[in-house]
N, C-alpha and C positions, 0 to 999 in steps of 0.2 A: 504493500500500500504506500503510496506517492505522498510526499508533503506540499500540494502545490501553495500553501498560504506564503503570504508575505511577509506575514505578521511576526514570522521569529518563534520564541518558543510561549505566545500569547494567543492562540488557537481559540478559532468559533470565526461567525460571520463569512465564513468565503465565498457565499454570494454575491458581496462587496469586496472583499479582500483578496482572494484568489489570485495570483498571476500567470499562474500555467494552467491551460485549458486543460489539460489532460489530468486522471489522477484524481482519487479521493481522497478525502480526508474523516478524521470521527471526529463529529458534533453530537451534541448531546441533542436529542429526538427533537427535547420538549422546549429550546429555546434557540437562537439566533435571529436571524433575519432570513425572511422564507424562498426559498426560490426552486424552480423543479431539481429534485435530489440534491441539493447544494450547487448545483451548478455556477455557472460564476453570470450575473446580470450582468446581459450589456445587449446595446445592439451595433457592435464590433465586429464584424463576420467575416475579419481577416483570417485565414484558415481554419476555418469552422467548417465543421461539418452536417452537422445537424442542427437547427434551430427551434429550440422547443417555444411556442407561441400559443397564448390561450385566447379565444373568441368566444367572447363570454357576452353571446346572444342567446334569448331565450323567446324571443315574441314570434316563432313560427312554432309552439306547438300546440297539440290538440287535447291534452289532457292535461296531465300535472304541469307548473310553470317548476322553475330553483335550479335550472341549469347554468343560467347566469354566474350562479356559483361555483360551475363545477371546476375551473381553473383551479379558483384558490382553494379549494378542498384538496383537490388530487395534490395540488401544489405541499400541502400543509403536512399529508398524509405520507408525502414521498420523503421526508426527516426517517421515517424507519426505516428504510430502503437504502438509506443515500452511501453505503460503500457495499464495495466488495472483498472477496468474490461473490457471484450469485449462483445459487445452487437451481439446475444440474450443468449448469455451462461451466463451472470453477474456475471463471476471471471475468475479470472487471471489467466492463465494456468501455467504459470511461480511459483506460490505459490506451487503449487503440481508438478511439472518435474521440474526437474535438467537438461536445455539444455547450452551447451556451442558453440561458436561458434568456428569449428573447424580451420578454414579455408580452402585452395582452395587445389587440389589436382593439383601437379606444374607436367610437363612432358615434354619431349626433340619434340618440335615441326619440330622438322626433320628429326624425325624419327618412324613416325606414325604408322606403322604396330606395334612398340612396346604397341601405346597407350591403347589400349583396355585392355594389362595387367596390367600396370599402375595403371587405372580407378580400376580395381575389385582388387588389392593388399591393393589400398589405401584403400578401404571402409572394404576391410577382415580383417586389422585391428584394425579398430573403433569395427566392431562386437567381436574378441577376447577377447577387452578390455571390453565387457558387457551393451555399448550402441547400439542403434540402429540410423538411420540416416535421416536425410532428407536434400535432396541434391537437391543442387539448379543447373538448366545446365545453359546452354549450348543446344548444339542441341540434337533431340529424342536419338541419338545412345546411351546417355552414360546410356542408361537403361537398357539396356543388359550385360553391364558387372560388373554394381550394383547388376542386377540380379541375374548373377551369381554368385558373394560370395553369397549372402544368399542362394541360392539356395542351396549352398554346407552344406547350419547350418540344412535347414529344408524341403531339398528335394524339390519337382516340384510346385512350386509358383501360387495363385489363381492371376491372372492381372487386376486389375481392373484399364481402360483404358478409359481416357475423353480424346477425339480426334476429330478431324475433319478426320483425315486418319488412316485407318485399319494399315499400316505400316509390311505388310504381301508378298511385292511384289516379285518377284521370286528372289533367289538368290541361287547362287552353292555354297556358303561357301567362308570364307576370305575376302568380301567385307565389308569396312567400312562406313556404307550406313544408313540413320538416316530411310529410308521407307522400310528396309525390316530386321530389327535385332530382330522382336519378331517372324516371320515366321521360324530364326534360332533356336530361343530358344526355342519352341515348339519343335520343331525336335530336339533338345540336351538333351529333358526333364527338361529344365529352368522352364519350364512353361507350367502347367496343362488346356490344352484349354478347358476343359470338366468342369472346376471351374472358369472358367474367362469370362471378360462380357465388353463389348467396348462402350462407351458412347458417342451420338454425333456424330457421323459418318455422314460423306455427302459427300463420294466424291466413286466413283466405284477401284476398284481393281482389277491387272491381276493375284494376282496369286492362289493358292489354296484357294477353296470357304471354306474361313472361320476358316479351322483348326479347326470346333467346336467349336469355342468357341461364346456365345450368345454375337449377336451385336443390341444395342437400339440404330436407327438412329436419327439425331435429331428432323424430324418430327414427329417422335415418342415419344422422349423426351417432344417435344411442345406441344403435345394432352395429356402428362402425367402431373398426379402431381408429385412435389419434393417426398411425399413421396411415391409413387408409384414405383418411379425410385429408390429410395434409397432400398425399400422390395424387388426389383428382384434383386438387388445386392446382396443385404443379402444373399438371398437366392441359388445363384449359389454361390455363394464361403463359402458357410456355414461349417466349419468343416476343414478348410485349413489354414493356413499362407497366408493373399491376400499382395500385391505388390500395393499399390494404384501410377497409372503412369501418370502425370497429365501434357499433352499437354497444352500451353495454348491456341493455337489456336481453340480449340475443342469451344471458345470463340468466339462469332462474334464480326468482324474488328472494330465495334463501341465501343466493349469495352476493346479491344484487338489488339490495330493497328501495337503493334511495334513486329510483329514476322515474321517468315521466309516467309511460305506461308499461308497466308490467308485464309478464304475461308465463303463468307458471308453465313447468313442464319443458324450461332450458337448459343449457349444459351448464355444466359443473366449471369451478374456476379451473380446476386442475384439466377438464378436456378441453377446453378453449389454447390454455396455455401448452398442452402438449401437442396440440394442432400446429401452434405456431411457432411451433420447434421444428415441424416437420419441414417448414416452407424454407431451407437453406436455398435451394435451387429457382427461386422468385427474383426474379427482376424488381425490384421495387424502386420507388419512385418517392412515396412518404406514406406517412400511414396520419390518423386524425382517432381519437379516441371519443365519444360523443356521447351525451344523453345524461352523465352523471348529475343527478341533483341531491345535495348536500341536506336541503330543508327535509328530504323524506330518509335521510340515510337513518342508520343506527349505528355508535360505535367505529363508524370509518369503514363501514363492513365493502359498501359500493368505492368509496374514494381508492381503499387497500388494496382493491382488484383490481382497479383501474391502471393504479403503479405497477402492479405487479407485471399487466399486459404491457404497458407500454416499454418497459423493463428484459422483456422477452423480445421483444422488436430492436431493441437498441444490442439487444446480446446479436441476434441475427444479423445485423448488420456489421457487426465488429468481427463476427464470425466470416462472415464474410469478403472483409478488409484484414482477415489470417489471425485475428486472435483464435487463440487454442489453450485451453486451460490442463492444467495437471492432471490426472485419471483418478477417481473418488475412490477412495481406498476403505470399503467395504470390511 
């Protein structure tokens, strides 16, 4: 474990203090100054690689509101997390990715019809400056217009969607709607439904059967293994730039209570995350973690999941930039 503070043998704070992006430090859980896993604040993106950014919009959903929160929850919740190693990867992803944490993307909440360009300016920037993103919501919408900037770097996007809802429902255009903006992006060419694959699904749909693109419902998911689930994804988005879009409710309520709309009979934190262990071989592009609402949680129960998935994404990616950790000694 790395010493990146500045601060000498006067330790905490390296959200502010930090000077080497890379590298952990121990902070105690329960005090400093908050930032995702301790990372270091800034919006610096000189050799960065990942730029963690929260869009803490909540006025496109249809049930529960408190997503607005979910930044600084997950943010608050990731103090437990914040070194390594991380088990079953046994190293630090932090050692090999330069992530900083960018902060939140700020917008005139009175004037919503502008938000949507907001959301995709802010993130069009982070990709100019040569990081990529993973972006904490808010509610499902702001995935669509994340989408969109990248969409514009690498053309029509593989989606790889863990969900309780298809999020496909009929819509004319111009509606700021968290259950029907990937049915837009298909139709805008956002998103290649022919390369894209929905995970977890359990609930019916009005609008167009599917848009093609391959849906694993969660019963389906439950008679699968992790890695079964994790080679059909592979395998549809093989040869693309995928968009990993991760609902949490695609979670069932018992490990996932504090989000908008529920909906029992999801997977387990452990198949979610041993799924996205599978996906070494994914092209990715960024991932966006969404739907966390902090007012309905218990105990950090949704916020701790949340770290924990996005935590398995940043290992995958280090994994994939050659980190390799020691072999668990059993």
């Amino acid at each position: 474990m790395s010493n990146p503070n500045d601060a000498g043998a006067t330790p905490g704070d390296a959200a502010f203090r930090r000077g080497d992006l890379k590298g952990s430090t121990v902070e105690a859980t329960y005090a400093g100054a908050l930032s995702f896993m301790r990372r270091k604040y800034t919006r610096d993106l000189v050799g960065v690689d990942i730029a963690v950014t929260g869009i803490p919009f909540d006025q496109a959903v249809t049930n529960r509101p408190g997503t607005r929160f979910g930044p600084q929850g997950i943010r608050q919740a990731s103090t437990q997390f914040a070194w390594g190693p991380y088990w079953p990867w046994n190293f630090d992803p932090f050692d090999t990715l330069a992530v900083v944490d960018y902060g939140d993307c700020f917008y005139d909440w009175g004037r919503k019809q502008d938000v949507p360009g907001v959301m995709e300016d802010h993130v069009a920037r982070i990709i100019a400056a040569g990081a990529s993103t993973l972006t904490l919501g808010g509610d499902h919408f702001i995935a669509y217009p994340v989408m969109k900037a990248y969409a514009k770097v690498h053309g029509p996007l593989s989606l790889i969607q863990f969900d309780a809802h298809r999020d496909v429902e009929p819509d004319e255009g111009g509606r700021i709607d968290h259950g029907t903006m990937f049915g837009l992006a298909i139709r805008e060419g956002v998103i290649d439904p022919k390369r894209s694959v929905q995970v977890g699904i359990r609930t019916s749909f009005l609008g167009e059967e599917g848009y093609g693109m391959t849906v694993i419902h969660a019963d389906q998911v439950h008679a699968m293994s992790a890695a079964e689930v994790a080679a059909e994804i592979t395998r549809v988005t093989a040869g693309n730039k995928a968009f990993l879009s991760f609902d949490i409710d695609c979670l069932d309520p018992a490990y996932a209570p504090g989000t908008g709309t529920p909906v029992p009979g999801g997977l387990s934190s452990h198949q979610a995350m041993s799924i996205m262990r599978g996906l070494k071989e994914v092209d990715f592009a960024a991932m966006d973690l969404v739907e966390v609402s902090p007012p309905y949680d218990h105990a950090e129960i949704t916020s701790l999941a949340a770290c924990a998935l996005t935590l398995e994404y940043l290992c995958l990616r280090a994994w994939q930039k050659g980190a390799r950790g020691a072999p668990s000694k059993d």
